[in-house]
C-alpha positions as CSV (number, residue, x, y, z in Angstrom):
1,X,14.4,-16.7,2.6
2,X,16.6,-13.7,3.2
3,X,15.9,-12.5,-0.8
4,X,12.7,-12.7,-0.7
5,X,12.6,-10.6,2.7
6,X,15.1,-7.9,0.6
7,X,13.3,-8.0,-2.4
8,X,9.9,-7.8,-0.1
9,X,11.5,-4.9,1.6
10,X,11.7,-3.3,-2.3
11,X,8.4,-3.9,-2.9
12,X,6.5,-2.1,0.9
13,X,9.2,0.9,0.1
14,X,7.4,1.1,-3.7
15,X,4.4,0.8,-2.0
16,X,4.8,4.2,0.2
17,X,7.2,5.7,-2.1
18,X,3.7,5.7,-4.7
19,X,1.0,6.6,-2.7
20,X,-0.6,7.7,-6.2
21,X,-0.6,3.5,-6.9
22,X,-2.7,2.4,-3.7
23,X,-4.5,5.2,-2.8
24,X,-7.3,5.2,-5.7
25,X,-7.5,1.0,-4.8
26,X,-8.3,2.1,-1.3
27,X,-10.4,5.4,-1.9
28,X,-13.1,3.6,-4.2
29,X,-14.2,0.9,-1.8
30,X,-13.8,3.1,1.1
31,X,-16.3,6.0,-0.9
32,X,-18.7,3.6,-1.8
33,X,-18.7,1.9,2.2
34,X,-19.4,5.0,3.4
35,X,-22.2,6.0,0.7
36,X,-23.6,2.7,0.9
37,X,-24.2,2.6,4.7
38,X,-25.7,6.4,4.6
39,X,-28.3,5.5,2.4
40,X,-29.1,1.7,1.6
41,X,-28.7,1.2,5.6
42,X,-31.8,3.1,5.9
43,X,-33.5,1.0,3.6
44,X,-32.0,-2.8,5.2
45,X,-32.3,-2.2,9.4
46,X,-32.0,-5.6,10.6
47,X,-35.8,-5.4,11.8
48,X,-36.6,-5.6,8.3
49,X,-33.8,-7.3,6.7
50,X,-33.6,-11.4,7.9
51,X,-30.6,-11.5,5.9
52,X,-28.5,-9.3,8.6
53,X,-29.2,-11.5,10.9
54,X,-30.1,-8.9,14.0
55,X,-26.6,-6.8,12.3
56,X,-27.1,-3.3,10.3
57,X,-26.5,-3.0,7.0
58,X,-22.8,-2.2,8.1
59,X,-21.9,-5.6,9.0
60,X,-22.8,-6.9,5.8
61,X,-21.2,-3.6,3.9
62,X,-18.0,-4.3,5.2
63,X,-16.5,-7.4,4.0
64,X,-17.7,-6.2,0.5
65,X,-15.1,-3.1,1.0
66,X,-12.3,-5.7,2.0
67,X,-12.6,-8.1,-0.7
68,X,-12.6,-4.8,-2.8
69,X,-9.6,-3.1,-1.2
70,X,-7.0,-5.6,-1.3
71,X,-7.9,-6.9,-4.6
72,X,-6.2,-5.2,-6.7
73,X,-3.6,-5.3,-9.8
74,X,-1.1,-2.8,-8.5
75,X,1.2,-5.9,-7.9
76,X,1.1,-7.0,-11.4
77,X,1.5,-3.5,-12.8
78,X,4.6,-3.2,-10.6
79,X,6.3,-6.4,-12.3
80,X,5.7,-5.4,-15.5
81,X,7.0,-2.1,-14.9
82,X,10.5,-4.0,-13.9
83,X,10.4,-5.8,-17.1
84,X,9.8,-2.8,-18.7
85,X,12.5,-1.0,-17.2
86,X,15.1,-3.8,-17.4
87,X,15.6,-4.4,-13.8
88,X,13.7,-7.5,-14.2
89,X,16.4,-8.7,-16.7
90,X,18.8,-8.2,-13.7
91,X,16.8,-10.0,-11.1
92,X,17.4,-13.1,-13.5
93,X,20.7,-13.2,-13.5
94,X,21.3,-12.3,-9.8
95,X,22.1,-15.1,-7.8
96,X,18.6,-15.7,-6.4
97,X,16.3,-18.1,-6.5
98,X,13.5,-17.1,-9.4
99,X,10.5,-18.0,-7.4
100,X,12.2,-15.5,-4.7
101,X,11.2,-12.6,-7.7
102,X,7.4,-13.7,-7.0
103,X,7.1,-14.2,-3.7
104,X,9.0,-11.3,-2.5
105,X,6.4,-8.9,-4.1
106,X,3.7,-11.3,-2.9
107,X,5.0,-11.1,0.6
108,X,4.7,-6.8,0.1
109,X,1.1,-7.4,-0.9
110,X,0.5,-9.2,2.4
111,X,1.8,-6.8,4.1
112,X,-0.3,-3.9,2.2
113,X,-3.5,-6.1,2.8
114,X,-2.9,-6.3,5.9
115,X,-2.8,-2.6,6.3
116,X,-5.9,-2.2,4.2
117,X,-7.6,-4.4,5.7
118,X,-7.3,-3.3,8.8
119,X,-7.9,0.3,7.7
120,X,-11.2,-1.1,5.8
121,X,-12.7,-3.0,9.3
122,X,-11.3,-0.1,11.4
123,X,-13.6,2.0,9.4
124,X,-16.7,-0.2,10.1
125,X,-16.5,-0.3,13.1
126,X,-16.6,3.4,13.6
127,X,-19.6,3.0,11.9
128,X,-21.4,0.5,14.5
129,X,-20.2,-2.4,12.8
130,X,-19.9,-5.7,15.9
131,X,-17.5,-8.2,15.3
132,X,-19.1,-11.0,17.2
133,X,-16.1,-13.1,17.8
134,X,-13.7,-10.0,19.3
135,X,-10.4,-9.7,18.5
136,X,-9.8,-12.8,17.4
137,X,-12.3,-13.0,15.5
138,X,-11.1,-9.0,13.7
139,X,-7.4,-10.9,13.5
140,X,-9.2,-13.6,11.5
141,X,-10.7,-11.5,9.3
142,X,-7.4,-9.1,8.8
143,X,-5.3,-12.4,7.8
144,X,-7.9,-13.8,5.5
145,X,-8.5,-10.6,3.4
146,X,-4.7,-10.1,3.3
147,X,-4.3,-14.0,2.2
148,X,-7.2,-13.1,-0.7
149,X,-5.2,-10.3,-1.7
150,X,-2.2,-12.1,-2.2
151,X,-3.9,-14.5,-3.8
152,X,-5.6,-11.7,-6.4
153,X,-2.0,-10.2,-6.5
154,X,-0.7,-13.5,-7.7
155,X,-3.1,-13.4,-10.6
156,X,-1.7,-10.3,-11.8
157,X,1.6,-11.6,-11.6
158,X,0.8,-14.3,-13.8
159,X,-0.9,-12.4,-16.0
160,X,2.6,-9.6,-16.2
161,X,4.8,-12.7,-16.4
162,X,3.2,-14.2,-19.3
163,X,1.8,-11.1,-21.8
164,X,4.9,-9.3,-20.5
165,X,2.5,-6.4,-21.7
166,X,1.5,-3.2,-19.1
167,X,-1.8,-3.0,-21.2
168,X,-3.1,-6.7,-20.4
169,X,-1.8,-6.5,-16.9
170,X,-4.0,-3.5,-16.1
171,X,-7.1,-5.0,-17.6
172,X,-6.8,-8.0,-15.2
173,X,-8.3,-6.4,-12.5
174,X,-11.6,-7.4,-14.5
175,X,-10.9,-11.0,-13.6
């Protein structure tokens, strides 16, 4: 447990070492939640949209951003870029468990989800988005989009392990 912690640790300092590496993940979705809410929430008011549910177009906006923000490839770019560099290489022959390689970086993209996440809802609700179960309710939806993007990550951490290949790991954000 304590490698994966250290090797986590690597990971969240990569993470805001790079800024250039997660900002354009969280600009995009951010960009098109605002745009979206300025004009198509003029179109879909929820007296006119039964598909809100009595919500504006915000509420239904939103999760769309999360799903968006934390799913992203950045994890699997990061792991190829150690095998490029060799310090993968040296990761295998420390004395660590292998599936601690994995889940350290895994356990940094929890950690980045959840600070996306929570950046992405924060966001709604300054727009007028209501979270009708309260906190809990915005803690709920914080963990989940943080366990989807670890779960996305994971993907592109297959994908790295196996092509071994920075070009195929950065087209699998299409999947």
């Amino acid at each position: 447990m304590n490698e994966i912690a250290l090797l986590s640790r690597r990971a969240v300092r990569e993470i805001i070492k790079l800024p250039a590496a997660t900002l354009p993940t969280l600009f995009i979705p951010l960009f098109f939640l605002a745009v979206n809410i300025g004009q198509v929430s003029r179109t879909f008011n929820s007296s006119n949209a039964p598909f809100l549910f009595g919500q504006d177009y915000v509420a239904f906006a939103v999760p769309v951003s999360l799903v968006f923000a934390v799913s992203t490839a950045t994890s699997g770019l990061a792991l190829v870029t150690d095998i490029d560099l060799g310090y993968f290489d040296k990761l295998l022959v420390a004395p660590i468990r292998r599936t601690s390689i994995v889940l350290g970086r895994l356990a940094a993209d929890f950690v980045r989800g959840l600070a996306t996440s929570t950046l992405v809802l924060l966001l709604g609700l300054a727009f007028g988005m209501r979270i009708a179960s309260g906190v809990a309710g915005a803690v709920l939806i914080v963990l989940l989009a943080a366990l989807w993007g670890v779960a996305y990550a994971g993907i592109g951490q297959a994908i790295a392990l196996k092509t071994r290949n920075v070009q195929t790991t950065n087209a699998s954000f299409i999947v």
